[in-house]
C-alpha positions in Angstrom: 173.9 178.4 52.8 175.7 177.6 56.0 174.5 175.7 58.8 175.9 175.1 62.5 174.4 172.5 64.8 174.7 171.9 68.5 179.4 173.0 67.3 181.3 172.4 70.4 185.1 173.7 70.1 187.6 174.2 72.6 191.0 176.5 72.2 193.9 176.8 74.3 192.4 174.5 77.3 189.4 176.9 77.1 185.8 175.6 76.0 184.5 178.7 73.3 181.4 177.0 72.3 178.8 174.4 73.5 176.4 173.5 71.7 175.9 176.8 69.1 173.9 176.9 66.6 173.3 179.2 63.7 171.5 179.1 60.3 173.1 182.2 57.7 170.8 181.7 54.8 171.5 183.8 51.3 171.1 188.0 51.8 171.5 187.4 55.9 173.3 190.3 57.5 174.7 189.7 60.3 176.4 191.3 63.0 178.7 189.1 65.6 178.8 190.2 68.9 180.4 189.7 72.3 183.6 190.7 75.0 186.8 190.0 73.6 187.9 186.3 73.8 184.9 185.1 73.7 185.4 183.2 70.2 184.2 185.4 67.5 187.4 185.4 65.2 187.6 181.5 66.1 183.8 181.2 64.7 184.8 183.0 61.3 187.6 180.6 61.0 185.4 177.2 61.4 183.1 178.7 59.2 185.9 179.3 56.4 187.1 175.7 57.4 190.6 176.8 58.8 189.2 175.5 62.4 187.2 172.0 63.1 185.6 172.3 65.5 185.3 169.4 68.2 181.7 168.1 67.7 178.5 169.1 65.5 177.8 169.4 62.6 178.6 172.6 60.6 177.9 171.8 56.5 177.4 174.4 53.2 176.0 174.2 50.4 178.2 172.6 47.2 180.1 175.3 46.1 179.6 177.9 48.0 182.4 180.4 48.2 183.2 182.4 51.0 185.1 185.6 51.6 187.5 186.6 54.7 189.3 190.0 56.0 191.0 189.2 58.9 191.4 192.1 61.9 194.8 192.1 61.0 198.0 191.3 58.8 196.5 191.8 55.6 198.9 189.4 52.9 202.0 191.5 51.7 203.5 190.9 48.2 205.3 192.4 45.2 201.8 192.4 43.6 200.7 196.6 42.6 197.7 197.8 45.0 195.4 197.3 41.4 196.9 193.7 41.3 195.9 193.1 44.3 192.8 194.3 44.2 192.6 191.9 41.4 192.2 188.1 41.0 195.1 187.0 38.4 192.9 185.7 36.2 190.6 188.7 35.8 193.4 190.9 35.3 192.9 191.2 32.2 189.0 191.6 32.2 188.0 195.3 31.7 185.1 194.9 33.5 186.8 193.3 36.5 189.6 196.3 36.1 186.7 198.9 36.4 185.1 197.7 39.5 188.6 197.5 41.1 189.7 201.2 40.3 185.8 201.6 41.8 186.4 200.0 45.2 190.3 201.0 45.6 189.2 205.0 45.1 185.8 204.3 47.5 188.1 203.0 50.0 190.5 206.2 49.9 193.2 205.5 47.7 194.2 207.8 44.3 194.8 207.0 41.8 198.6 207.5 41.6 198.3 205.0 44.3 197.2 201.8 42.1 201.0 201.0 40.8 202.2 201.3 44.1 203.5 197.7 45.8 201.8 196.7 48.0 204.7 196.0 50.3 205.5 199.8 50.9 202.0 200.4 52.3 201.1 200.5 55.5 199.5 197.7 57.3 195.9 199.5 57.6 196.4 200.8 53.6 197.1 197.2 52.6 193.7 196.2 54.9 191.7 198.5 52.6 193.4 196.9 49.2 192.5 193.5 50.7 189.2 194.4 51.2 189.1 195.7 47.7 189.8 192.6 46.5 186.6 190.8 48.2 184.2 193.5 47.5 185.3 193.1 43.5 185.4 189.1 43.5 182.1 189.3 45.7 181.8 185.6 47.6 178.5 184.0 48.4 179.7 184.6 51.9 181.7 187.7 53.1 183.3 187.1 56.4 184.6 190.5 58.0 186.6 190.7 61.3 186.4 194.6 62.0 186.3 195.9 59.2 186.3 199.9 59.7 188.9 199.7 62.0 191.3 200.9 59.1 188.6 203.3 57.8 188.2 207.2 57.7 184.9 208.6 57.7 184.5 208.9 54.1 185.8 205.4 53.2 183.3 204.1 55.9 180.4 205.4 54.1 181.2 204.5 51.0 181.8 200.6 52.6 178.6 201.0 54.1 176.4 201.8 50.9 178.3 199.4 49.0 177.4 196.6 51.4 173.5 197.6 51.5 173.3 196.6 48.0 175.8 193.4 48.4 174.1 190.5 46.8 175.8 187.8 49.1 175.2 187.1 52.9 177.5 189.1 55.6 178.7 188.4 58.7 181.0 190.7 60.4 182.2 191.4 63.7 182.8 195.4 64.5 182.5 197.5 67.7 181.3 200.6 65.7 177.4 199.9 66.5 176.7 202.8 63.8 178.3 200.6 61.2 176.4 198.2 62.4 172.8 199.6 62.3 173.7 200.6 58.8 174.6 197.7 57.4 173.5 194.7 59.3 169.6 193.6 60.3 169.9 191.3 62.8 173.0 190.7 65.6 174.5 187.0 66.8 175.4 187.4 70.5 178.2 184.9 71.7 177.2 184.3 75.2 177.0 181.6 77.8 179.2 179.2 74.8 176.4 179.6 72.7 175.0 182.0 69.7 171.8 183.8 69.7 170.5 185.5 66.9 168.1 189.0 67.7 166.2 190.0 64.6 167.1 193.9 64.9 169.5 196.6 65.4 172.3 197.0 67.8 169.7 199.0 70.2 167.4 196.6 70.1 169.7 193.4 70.9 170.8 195.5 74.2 167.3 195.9 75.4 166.5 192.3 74.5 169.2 191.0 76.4 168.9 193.1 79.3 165.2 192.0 79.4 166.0 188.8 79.4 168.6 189.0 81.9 166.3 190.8 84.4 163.6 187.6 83.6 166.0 185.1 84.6 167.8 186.8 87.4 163.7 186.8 88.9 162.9 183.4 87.5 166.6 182.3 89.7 165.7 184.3 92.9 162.6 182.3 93.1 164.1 179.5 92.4 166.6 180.2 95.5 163.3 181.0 97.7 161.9 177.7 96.9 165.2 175.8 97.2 165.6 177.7 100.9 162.4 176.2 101.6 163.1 172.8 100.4 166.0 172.7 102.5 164.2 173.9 105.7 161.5 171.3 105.5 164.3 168.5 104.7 166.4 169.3 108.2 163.3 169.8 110.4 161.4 166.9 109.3 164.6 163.7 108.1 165.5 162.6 111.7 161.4 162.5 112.6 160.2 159.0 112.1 156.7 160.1 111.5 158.4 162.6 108.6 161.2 161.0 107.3 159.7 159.7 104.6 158.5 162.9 103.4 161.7 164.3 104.4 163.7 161.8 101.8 160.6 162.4 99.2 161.7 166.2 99.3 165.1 165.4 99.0 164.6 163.5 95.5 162.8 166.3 94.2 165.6 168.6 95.0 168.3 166.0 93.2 166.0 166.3 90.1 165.2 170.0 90.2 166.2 171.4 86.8 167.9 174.7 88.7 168.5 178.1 86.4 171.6 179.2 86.4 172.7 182.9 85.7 174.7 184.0 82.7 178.8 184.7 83.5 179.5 188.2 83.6 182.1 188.8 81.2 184.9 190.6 82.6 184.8 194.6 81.5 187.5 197.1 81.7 186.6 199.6 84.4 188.2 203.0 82.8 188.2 206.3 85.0 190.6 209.2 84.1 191.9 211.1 87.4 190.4 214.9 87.3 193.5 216.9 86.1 194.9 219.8 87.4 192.6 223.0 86.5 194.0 225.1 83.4 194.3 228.5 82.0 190.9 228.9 79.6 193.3 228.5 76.6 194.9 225.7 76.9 196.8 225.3 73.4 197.5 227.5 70.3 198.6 228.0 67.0 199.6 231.2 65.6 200.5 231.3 61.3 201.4 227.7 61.6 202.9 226.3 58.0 203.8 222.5 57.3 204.2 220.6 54.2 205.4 216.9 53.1 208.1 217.8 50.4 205.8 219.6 48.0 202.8 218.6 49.8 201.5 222.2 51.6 199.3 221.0 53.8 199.1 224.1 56.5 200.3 227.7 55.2 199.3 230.1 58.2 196.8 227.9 60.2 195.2 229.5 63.7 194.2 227.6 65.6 193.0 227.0 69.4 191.6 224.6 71.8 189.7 226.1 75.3 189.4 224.5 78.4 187.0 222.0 78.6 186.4 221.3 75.0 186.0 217.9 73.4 186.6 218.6 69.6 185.8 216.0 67.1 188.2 216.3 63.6 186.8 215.1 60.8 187.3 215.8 57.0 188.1 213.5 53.9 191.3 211.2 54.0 194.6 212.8 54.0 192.9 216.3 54.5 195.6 216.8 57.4 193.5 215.7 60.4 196.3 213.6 62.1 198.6 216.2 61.0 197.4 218.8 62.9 196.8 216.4 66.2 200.2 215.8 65.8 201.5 219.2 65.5 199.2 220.2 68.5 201.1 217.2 70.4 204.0 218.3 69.6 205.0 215.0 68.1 206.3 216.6 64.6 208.1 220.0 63.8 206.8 222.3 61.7 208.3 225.0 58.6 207.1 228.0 60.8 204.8 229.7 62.9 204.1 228.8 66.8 202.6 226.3 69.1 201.4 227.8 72.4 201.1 225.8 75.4 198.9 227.1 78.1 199.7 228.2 82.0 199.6 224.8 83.8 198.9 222.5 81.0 200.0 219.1 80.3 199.1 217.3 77.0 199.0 213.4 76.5 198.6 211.7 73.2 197.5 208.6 71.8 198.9 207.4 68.7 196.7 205.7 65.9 199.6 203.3 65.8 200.6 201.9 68.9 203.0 199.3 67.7 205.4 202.1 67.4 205.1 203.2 71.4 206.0 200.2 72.9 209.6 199.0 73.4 208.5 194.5 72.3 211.2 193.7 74.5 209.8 195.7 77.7 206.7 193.4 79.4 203.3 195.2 80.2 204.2 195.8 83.9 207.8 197.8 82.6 205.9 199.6 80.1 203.6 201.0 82.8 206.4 201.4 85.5 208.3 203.4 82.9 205.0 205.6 82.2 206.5 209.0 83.0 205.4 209.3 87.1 207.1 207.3 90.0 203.9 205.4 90.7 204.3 202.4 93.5 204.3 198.9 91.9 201.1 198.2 94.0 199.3 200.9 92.2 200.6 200.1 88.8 199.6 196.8 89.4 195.8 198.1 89.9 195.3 199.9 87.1 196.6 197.1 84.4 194.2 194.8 86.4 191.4 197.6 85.5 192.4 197.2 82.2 191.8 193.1 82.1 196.4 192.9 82.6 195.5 190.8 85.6 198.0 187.8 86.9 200.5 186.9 84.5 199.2 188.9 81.8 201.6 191.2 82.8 204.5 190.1 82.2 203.4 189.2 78.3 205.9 191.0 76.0 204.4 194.2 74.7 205.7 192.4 71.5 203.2 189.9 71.3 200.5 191.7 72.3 197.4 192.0 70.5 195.6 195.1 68.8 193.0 195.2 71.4 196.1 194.6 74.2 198.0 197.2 72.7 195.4 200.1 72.8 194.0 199.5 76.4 198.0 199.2 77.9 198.0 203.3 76.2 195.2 204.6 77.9 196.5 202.8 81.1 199.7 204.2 80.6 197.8 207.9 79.9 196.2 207.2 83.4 199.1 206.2 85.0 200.6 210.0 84.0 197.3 211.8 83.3 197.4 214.9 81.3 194.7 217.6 81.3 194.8 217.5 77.3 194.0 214.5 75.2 194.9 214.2 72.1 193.9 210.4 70.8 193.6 209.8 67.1 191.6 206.0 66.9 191.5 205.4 70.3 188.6 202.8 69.6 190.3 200.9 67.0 190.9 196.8 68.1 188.5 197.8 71.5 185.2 195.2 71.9 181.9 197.5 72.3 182.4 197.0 76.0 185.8 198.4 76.7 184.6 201.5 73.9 181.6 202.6 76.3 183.7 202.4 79.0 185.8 204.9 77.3 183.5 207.0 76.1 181.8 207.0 79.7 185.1 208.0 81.5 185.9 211.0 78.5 182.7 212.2 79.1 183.3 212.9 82.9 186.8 213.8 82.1 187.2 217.8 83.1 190.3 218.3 80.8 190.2 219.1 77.1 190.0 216.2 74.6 190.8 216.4 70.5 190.1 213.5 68.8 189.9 211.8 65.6 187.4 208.6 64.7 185.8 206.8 62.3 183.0 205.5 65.1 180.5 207.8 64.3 178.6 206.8 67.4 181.4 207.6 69.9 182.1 211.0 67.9 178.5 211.8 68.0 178.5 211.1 71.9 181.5 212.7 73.0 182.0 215.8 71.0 181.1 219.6 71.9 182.7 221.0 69.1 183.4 219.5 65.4 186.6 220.7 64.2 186.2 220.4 60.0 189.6 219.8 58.3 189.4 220.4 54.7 192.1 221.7 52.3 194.4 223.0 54.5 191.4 224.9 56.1 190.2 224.0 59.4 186.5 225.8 60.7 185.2 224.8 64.0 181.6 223.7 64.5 180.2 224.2 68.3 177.8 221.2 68.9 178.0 217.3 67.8 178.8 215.0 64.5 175.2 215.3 63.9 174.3 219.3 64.0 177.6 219.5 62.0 176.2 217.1 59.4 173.1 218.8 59.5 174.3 222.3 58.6 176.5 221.2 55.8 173.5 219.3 54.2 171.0 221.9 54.4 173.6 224.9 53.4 174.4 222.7 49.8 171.1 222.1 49.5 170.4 225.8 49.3 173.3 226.8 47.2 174.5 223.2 45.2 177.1 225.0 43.2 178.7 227.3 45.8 182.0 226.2 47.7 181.6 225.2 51.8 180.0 227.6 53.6 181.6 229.5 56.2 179.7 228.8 59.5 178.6 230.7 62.3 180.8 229.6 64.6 184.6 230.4 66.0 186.9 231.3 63.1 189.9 232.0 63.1 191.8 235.4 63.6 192.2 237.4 60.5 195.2 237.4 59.0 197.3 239.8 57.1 195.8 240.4 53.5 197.8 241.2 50.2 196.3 243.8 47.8 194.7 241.7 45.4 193.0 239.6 48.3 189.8 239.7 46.7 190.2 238.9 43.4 192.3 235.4 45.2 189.4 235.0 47.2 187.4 234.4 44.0 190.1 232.2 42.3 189.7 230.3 45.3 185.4 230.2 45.3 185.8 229.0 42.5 188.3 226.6 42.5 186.6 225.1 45.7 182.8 225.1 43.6 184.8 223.1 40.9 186.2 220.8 43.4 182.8 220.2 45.1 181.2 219.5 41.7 183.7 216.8 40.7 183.7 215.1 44.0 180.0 215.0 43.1 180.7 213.7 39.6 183.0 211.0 41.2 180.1 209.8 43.8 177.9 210.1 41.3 180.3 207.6 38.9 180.9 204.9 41.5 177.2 205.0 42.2 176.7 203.9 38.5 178.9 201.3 38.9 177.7 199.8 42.0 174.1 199.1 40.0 173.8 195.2 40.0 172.4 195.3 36.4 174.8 197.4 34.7 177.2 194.4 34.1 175.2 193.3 30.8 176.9 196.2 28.9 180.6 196.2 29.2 180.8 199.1 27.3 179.0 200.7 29.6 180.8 199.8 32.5 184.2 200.4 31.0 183.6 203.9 30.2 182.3 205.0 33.4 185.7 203.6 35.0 187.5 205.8 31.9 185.3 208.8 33.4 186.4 207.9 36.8 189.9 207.8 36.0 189.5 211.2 34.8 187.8 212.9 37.0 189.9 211.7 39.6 193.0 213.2 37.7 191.2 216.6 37.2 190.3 216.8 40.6 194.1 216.1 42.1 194.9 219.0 39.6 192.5 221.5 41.0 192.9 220.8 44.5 196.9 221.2 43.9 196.1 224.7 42.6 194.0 225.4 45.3 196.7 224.7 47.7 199.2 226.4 46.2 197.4 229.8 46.4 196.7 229.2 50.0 
C-alpha cells in the first residue's frame, strides 16, 4: 500500500530522517515509536503528502485513501457533532447515519449530544467527533497521532475493539503501551534517523532493542581495543626504517576501518518529587458532601477519605463525576453543602487535565516557574526546567506557544518546585512520550505523600495504584489493590449474579449515614433501578457489537434498525439513571 525508500527530510535546520524505510502493506498495525522530536508527527504528514520529503522515494498505490487525527486542534465548524461525524454526501445514507450514532455513543457522547455544534465543544470532545468521522468513512489507511489522549476508560475500550476488527491498515503513534499491545502487532522505532520495524508487542520491542544495544556497545568496545592497538603499533614502529613500511600499511587499514558507532541517547526527563513533609494518617475528608450542575445531582451526601500514603486510582464511565470529585478534594470548585477536611500538616497540589488554562501565554517558562508559589533561587529554578528538557533558551518560550507535551512537563516542574504531600493529577500522562511517562510513574512510585489520580493509561494505573477508587452514579466504593484485582472482582461477581446491580465489595466503605423510615423499601427501588441500568448498558454493548460485524452491511434494514434500537435504549437508559439519582 505505502512504500518508503532510503526518505531523507530535514525540519527546522534539523536532519529527522536518513535514509528510512518502511513497507505498511494492507491489515498492518502499527505502532510508531520514539522521544519526542524525533519526527513521528512529521512522518504521518509525508505519508498523507502534506510534507515532501528531501530525497527517496515514498509512492502508494492508485487510489488509496488515507485517514488522519491529528494530536491536536481537531477542525471547528457550525457543522452538528452527527454532521460531523458525517461526510456531506452520506448524510443522507441511513446506513452511514447508523454507524455514526454507533461511533459518536462508543466514544462517550449521548445522545442529546449529536445536535450540539460542534464549536461549543471542547477541544478533546471535538477530538472524539473527529475521530468518529474516520472510524465511519473507514480509509485504506488510518493515520492516528495519540489517539487516547482524549479518551476515558470506557471510550478507550470501545476504540480498542473497534480497531481489532478494522479492515484497513493502522499506524498510530501513542504512549499508552496497553493501547498499544491491544491494538497494534508490530512497533516502528524512529531511531538513529532511521525506522525499524519489530514484529511484536510493546515488551518485546524494549527487549529487542536493549539486546541490541548491549550487542553493539560490545561489538564497539572491541572495536576501541583493536583501534588502541592499531594506534600503539603505528607510533612505535613509523619513525623505524626497518618498520615504517608496516607502520604506514597499518595506518591505511585504520583510514578504511568501517568503525561502529553507538546510537545517540535521546535526551529523557529526569523527574524526582522531594519527600514531603510527614502527615497526619488522614490526610483529606469529606463529610455529607452534595454538588450538582444545575439539575445535574451528581454528589448528595458523599463520604469520603484519603489516608496517608495512598495512591488511589478513579475510574468509572464518562461523566460519572471522577474529575468532580478530584476537584472538590482540591479544593478547586465549591460545593452545595457538606465539608472538606484538610489534615494536620497537609498540603495538596493539583494538576489540571487542562493546562492551557494554568498558564498566564504572556509569562515565559522561567516566570511561570519563578512565580511557582516558593521563593526558590533562579539557579535552582533554572535546574529543575533543565530536568524537564527547558534547557537554554527554551526558557524563555512563551507558555503561549507551548506545546501539549511542553505544557504538562512545565506542571509537574512547577508541582516540584512547591511540592505538596497530596497529589491530585487528573491526565497527567496526556501529550507525554513513553519516556517522560515512566519517568513519572518511577518518581510517583517512590513518592511518600498521597497521590489520587485519574487516567486512561491503563498501564500506568495498573502500576501505580494501591487502591481503586470506583465512581459510579454518584456512588464512590474504594477497592484496596490495583486496576487489575479491581477488574477481576467486578468480572467474577457479574458472572455469578448477571442480573443483580454492582456488588458492594469487601473493602473500606463509607460511614453510615442517617437513614429515613422507609430506607428499605428505597434501597430496593434503587437494586432495581441499578439491575435495569446494568442490563441496558449490556443491551447497548451488545447493539454496537452488531453493528461493528463487517458483513452486516448487505441488509440495510438490518443495520437501520439496530441504530433505531440504539437510539432507544440510549434514551431509556438516561431516564433511569435520572431516577436513580434523584432518589439518592
Amino acid at each position: 500500500m505505502i512504500t518508503l525508500r532510503n526518505v531523507h527530510k530535514s525540519f527546522g535546520g534539523r536532519t529527522l530522517f536518513d535514509g528510512a524505510s518502511l513497507q505498511i502493506n494492507e491489515g498492518d498495525r502499527f505502532a510508531l515509536v520514539g522521544p519526542n522530536g524525533a519526527g513521528k508527527s512529521t512522518l504521518l504528514k509525508m505519508l498523507l503528502g502534506q510534507l515532501e520529503p528531501d530525497a527517496g522515494e515514498l509512492t502508494m498505490r492508485r487510489g488509496l485513501v488515507a485517514g488522519y487525527l491529528p494530536q491536536e486542534n481537531a477542525p471547528v465548524s457550525d457543522e452538528t457533532v452527527l454532521e460531523r461525524a458525517l461526510p456531506e454526501d452520506w448524510r443522507h445514507d441511513d446506513r452511514a447515519g447508523a454507524l455514526a450514532k454507533a461511533a459518536l455513543m462508543g466514544l462517550g457522547f449521548k445522545t442529546t449530544d449529536f445536535e450540539r455544534p460542534v464549536r461549543a465543544l471542547s477541544g478533546g470532545w471535538a477530538m472524539r467527533a473527529a475521530l468518529a468521522r474516520l472510524l465511519v468513512m473507514k480509509p485504506d489507511a488510518l493515520l492516528l497521532d495519540e489517539p487516547t489522549n482524549h479518551l476515558d476508560i470506557d471510550s478507550l475500550f470501545w476504540l480498542e475493539k473497534h480497531l481489532k476488527s478494522y479492515p484497513g491498515a493502522i499506524l498510530l503513534i501513542s504512549h499508552d503501551r496497553a493501547f498499544i499491545n491491544a491494538v497494534c502487532r508490530a512497533v516502528v522505532s524512529v531511531q538513529d534517523k532511521t525506522l525499524k520495524v519489530y514484529r511484536g508487542d510493546y515488551e518485546f520491542y524494549l527487549r529487542e532493542q536493549a539486546a541490541e544495544i548491549e550487542r553493539l556497545e560490545s561489538a564497539w568496545k572491541r572495536q576501541q581495543e583493536e583501534i588502541a592497538k592499531m594506534q600503539e603499533f603505528i607510533d612505535r614502529n613509523r619513525a623505524r626504517a626497518s618498520t615504517a613500511a608496516r607502520a604506514q600499511s597499518m595506518i591505511k587499514r585504520l583510514e578504511k576501518l568501517d568503525r561502529i558507532e553507538l546510537p545517540s541517547r535521546a535526551q529523557s526527563v529526569k523527574i524526582r518529587f522531594p519527600q514531603p513533609k510527614r502527615a497526619g494518617l488522614r490526610v483529606l475528608s469529606l463529610s455529607r458532601v452534595f454538588k450538582s450542575y444545575g439539575e445535574t445531582k451528581v454528589y448528595q451526601g458523599l463520604d469520603f477519605e484519603i489516608e496517608r500514603g495512598w495512591k488511589m486510582a478513579f475510574v468509572g464511565h464518562n461523566g460519572a463525576g471522577k474529575s468532580t470529585l478530584l476537584k472538590i478534594l482540591a479544593g478547586e470548585i465549591p460545593f452545595d453543602a457538606g465539608e472538606r477536611v484538610v489534615g494536620c500538616d497537609v498540603k495538596v497540589g493539583y494538576f489540571s487535565q487542562h493546562r492551557e488554562g494554568r498558564f498566564d501565554p504572556r509569562k515565559t517558562v522561567l516566570e511561570e516557574a519563578l512565580g511557582a508559589g516558593r521563593m526558590n533561587p533562579e539557579l535552582l529554578v533554572r535546574s529543575v526546567l533543565g530536568s524537564f528538557l527547558f534547557t537554554g533558551d527554551a526558557v524563555h518560550k512563551k507558555a503561549g506557544v507551548l506545546s501539549g507535551g511542553e505544557k504538562s512537563r512545565l506542571a509537574l516542574a512547577k508541582l516540584l518546585l512547591d511540592p505538596p504531600n497530596v497529589l491530585l493529577m487528573d491526565e497527567p500522562t496526556t501529550h507525554l512520550d513513553m519516556a517522560s511517562v515512566d519517568a513519572l510513574l518511577g518518581a510517583l512510585k517512590d513518592f511518600e505523600g498521597s497521590i489520587c489520580c485519574i487516567s486512561h493509561d491503563l498501564y500506568f494505573l495498573n502500576a501505580l495504584a494501591t487502591h481503586v477508587v470506583h465512581v459510579d452514579s454518584g456512588r464512590v466504593t474504594v477497592y484496596p489493590g490495583d486496576y487489575d484485582y479491581f477488574k477481576s472482582r467486578q468480572q467474577a461477581w457479574r458472572e455469578e449474579n448477571p442480573q443483580a446491580p454492582e456488588p458492594e465489595p469487601e473493602a473500606m466503605q463509607a460511614p453510615p449515614r442517617p437513614s429515613p423510615a422507609d430506607a428499605k423499601q428505597k434501597a430496593r427501588r434503587e437494586a432495581k433501578l441499578k439491575a435495569e441500568i446494568e442490563e441496558l448498558h449490556g443491551r447497548l454493548e451488545a447493539l454496537a457489537a452488531r453493528l461493528s460485524e463487517p458483513g452486516l452491511y448487505e441488509d440495510y434494514a438490518q443495520v437501520r434498525a439496530i441504530g433505531d434500537d440504539m437510539e432507544k435504549v440510549q434514551e431509556l437508559l438516561q431516564s433511569k439513571e435520572a431516577r436513580l439519582n434523584s432518589l439518592a
